[in-house]
Structures are given as C-alpha cells and as structure tokens.
C-alpha positions in Angstrom: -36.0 -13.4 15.3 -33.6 -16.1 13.2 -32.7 -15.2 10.0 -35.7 -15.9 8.0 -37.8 -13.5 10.1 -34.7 -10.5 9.7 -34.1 -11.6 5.9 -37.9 -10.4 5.2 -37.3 -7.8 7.1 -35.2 -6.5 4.3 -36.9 -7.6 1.8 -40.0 -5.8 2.3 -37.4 -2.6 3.0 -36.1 -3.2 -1.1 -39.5 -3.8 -2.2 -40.8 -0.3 -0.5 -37.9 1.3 -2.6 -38.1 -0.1 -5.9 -41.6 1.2 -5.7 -41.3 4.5 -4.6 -38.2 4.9 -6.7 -38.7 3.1 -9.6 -42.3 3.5 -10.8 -42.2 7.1 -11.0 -39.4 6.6 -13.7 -41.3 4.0 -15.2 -43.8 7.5 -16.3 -41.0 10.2 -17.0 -39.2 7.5 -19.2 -41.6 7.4 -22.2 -41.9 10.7 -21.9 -38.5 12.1 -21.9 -37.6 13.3 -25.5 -33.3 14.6 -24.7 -31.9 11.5 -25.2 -28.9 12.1 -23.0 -31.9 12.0 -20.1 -33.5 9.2 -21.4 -30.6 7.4 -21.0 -29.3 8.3 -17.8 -33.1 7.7 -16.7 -32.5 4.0 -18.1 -29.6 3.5 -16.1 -30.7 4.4 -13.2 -34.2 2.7 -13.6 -31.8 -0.6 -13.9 -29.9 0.8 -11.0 -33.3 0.3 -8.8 -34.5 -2.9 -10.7 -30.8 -4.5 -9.8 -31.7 -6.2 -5.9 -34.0 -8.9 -6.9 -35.6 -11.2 -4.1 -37.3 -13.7 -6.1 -39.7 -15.8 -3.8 -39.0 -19.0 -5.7 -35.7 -19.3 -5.5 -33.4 -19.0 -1.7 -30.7 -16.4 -3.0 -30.9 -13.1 -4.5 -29.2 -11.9 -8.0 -27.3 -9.1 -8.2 -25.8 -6.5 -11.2 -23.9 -3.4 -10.6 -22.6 -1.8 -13.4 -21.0 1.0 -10.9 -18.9 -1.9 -9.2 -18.5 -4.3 -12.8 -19.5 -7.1 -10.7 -22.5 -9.3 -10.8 -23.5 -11.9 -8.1 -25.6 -15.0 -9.5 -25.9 -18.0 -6.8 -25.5 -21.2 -7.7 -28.9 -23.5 -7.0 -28.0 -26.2 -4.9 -31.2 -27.3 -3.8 -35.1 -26.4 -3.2 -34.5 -26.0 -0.1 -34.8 -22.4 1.3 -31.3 -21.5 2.6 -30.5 -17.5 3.5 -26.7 -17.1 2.8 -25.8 -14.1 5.0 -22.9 -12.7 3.4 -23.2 -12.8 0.1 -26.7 -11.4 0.4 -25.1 -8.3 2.8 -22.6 -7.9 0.3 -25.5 -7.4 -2.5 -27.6 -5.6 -0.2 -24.7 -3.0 1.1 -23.7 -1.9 -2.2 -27.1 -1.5 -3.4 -27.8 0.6 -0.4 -24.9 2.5 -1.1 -25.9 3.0 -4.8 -29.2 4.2 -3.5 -27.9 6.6 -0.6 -25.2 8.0 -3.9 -28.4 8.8 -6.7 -30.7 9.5 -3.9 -28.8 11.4 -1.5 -30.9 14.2 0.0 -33.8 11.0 0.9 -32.5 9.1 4.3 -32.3 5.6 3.1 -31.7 2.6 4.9 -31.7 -0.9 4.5 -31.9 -3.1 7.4 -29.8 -6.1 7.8 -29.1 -8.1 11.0 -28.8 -11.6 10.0 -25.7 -13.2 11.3 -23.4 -15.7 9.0 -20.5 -17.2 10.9 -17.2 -18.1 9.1 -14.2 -20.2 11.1 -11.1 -18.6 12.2 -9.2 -20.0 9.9 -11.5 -18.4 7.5 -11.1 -14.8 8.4 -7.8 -14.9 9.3 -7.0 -16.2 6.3 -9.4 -13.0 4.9 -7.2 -10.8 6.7 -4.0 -12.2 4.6 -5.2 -11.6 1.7 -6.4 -8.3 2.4 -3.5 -6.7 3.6 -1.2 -8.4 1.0 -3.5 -6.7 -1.6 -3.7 -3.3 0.2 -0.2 -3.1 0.8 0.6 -4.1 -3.2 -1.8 -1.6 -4.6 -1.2 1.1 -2.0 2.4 0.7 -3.3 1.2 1.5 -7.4 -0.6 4.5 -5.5 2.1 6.3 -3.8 4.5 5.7 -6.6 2.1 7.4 -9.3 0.7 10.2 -6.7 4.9 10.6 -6.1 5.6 10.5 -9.8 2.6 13.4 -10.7 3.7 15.7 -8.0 7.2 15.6 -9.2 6.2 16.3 -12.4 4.1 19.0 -11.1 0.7 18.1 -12.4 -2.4 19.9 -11.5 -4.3 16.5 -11.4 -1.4 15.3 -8.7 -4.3 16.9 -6.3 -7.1 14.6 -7.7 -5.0 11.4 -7.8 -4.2 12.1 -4.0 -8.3 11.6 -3.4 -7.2 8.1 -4.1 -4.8 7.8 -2.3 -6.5 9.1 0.6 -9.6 7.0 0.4 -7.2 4.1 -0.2 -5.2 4.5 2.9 -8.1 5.2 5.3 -8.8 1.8 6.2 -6.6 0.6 8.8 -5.4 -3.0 9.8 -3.4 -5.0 12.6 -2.6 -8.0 11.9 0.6 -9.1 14.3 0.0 -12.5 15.8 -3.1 -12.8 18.1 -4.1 -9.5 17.1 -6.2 -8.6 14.0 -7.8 -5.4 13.6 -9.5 -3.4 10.9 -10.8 -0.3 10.9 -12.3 2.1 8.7 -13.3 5.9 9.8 -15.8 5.1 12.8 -16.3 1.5 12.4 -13.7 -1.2 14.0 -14.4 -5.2 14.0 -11.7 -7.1 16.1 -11.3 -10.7 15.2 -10.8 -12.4 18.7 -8.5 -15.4 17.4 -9.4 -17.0 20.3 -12.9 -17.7 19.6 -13.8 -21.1 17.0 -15.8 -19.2 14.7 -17.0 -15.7 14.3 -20.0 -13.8 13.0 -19.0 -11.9 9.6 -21.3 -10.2 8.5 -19.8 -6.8 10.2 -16.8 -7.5 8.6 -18.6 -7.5 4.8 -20.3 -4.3 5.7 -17.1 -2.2 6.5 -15.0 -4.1 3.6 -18.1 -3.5 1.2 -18.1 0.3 2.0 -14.4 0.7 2.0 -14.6 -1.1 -1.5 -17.3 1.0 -3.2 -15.6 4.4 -1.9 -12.3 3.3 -3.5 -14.0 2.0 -6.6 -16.2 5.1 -7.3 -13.4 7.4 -6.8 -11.6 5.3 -9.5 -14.0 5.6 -11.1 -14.1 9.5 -11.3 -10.5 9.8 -11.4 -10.5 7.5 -15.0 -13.5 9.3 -16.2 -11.7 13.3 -15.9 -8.4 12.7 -15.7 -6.9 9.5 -16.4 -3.4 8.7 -19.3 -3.6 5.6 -20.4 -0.6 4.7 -18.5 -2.5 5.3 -14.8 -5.8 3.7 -16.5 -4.4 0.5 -16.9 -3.0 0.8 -13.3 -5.8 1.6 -11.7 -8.2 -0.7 -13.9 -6.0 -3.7 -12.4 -6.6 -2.5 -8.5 -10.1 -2.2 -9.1 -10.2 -5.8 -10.7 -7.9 -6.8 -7.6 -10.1 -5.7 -5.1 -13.3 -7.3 -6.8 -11.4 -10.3 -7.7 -10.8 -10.2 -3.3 -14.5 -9.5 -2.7 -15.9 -12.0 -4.8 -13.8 -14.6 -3.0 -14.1 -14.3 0.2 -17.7 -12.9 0.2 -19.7 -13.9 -3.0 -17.7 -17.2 -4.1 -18.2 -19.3 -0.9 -19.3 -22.5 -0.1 
C-alpha cells in the first residue's frame, strides 16, 4: 500500500470513533441538568470532535486543549499531499487522549505511513532535544532537591516529574545517536542519506504527552507560584521543540 491507501486506513479508524464515542454524548448532553457534568461532557465531546480529516482539503486540523497546542496546515496547493509527520503527531496525541478518557476500551489508531527527513535533519533534531532535556532536567532536580530539603510532603509528587522526565534516554557521541524511551528504541544510522521518521514522532509524541500531563496534575494539586512559572516554561519548551521539528516543517 503507499501512503494514500495507509492514510485512509486511519481515517476510517477516527471516523469509527468519533461515532461510537461522540454521538452518544451528543444525547446525554441536552440532558444533563449538574452543570459541573455538563461541562466536563462538553470538553470531552470537543476532545472526540478535535481529529478532523476533511476530504477537501490534504491536511488534517488539530486542537488539544490537554497539550495547549493546535496544528493548522498551511494550504499550499489543491493538490492532495499526505504530510506523514505532522499528521502522526496529531494522530498520536489524539490516540493517547482517547486511550487517557477511554481507558478500560482497547483503542488503537493505525498509522504506517512513512515520511523521510535528511540526516542533517534529525541529527540536528537530536541537538535540540538533548540541549532542552538536559536544561529542563536541570530546573527539575534543583526544585525536587530544594523540596526535599525543605522537607515537603509534595517533594514525593514533584519527583513523578522528575521521573517521567528522566525516562527517556539518549546517545548522542559522534556516529552514534540513540533514543529510547521504556520499550521503544529508534537508532539513527548516520550513515544512511535520509531516514524514515515517523518512529521517531511516535516515541517523542508519547514521551511529550506523559511529561505534559503529569505537569499538568502537578500544577493543578500542588503547585506555588514560584514552581508554576517553572514548570509552565518547560512545557512551552517542549511544545515550542515539537512544533518545530514535527508540525512547523516544510
């Protein structure tokens, strides 16, 4: 199959959920009277509605008020063009904000279309990534340090950053560049001209949406104004890093 034939392939996989998912809220909504639950209903009505394949158009739109980020392609033409990464990017998270809300169903998304990059692409990827990893992991332990010296209870529940922070791993010495996160591992062969990507954007985008929704939780319980401002800069780091190398590419 090319990429046409394995694009629709997920798209008739997002249809077959914002169907089953969504239209049953589009009945308990109106009905709902505790406004608290009409609300939350809302959100996560907009949460299902938020992949968009629109026929007319080659590229997909994307919202995620979970992440704060928002992918809108540019139109450079009629012509139908299937940008790989970007769409995994939107497609990934929106998987994993499904597989979050829905998480007793078994849902999966699939997505084997290939987009290729140059080396000097993803090395320079790689760069970026550890120079923003090892900056931020650096605010981290400082804080987590600073907490546990102070002998804070929530010391324990800024360590869950921390931890989800520091379980990606990378090499990057000379002809060897590495990154792995829990069971997954893509090895850029330097070697090679170009390389396919897209395996890349699926362990960054999951590694991103862990860190970012244990932020998240963090800020909501616990947070001084002091560690949100720190932590609100990460997160705008890291999707600041995503959007560039996976959403604002040519």
């Amino acid at each position: 199959m090319n990429n046409k034939q394995k694009f629709q392939q997920t798209v008739l996989k997002v249809q077959e959920i914002r169907k089953k998912y969504g239209e049953p809220l589009e009945e308990k909504i109106p009905a709902e009277d505790n406004l608290e639950k009409k609300i939350k209903l809302l959100e996560v009505r907009r949460m299902i509605l938020g992949l968009d394949f629109q026929e007319t158009k080659p590229d997909i739109a994307f919202g995620s008020q979970t992440y704060s980020i928002f992918y809108q392609p540019m139109k450079l033409n009629r012509k139908l063009r299937v940008r790989a990464v970007p769409i995994c990017f939107c497609v990934t998270l929106y998987e994993l904000e499904m597989q979050a809300e829905f998480s007793k169903e078994d849902i999966q998304i699939p997505y084997d279309l290939r987009g290729f990059w140059k080396m000097k692409q993803a090395v320079q990827l790689m760069e970026d990534f550890v120079s923003f990893q090892n900056k931020s992991q650096e605010v981290l332990l400082w804080e987590y340090r600073l907490l546990k010296y102070q002998k804070k209870a929530k010391s324990e529940e800024y360590f869950k950053i921390l931890e989800k922070f520091i379980s990606m791993k990378t090499v990057n010495s000379g002809f060897q560049k590495e990154i792995s996160y829990h069971d997954l591992c893509f090895i850029i062969n330097t070697e090679n001209v170009k390389l396919d990507v897209v395996p890349l954007c699926k362990i960054l985008t999951k590694y991103y949406a862990n860190v970012v929704t244990t932020i998240n939780h963090y800020l909501k319980t616990s947070a001084s104004k002091a560690e949100e401002q720190k932590l609100e800069d990460i997160k705008a780091d890291f999707t600041e890093f995503m959007e560039k190398h996976f959403v604002n590419i040519p």
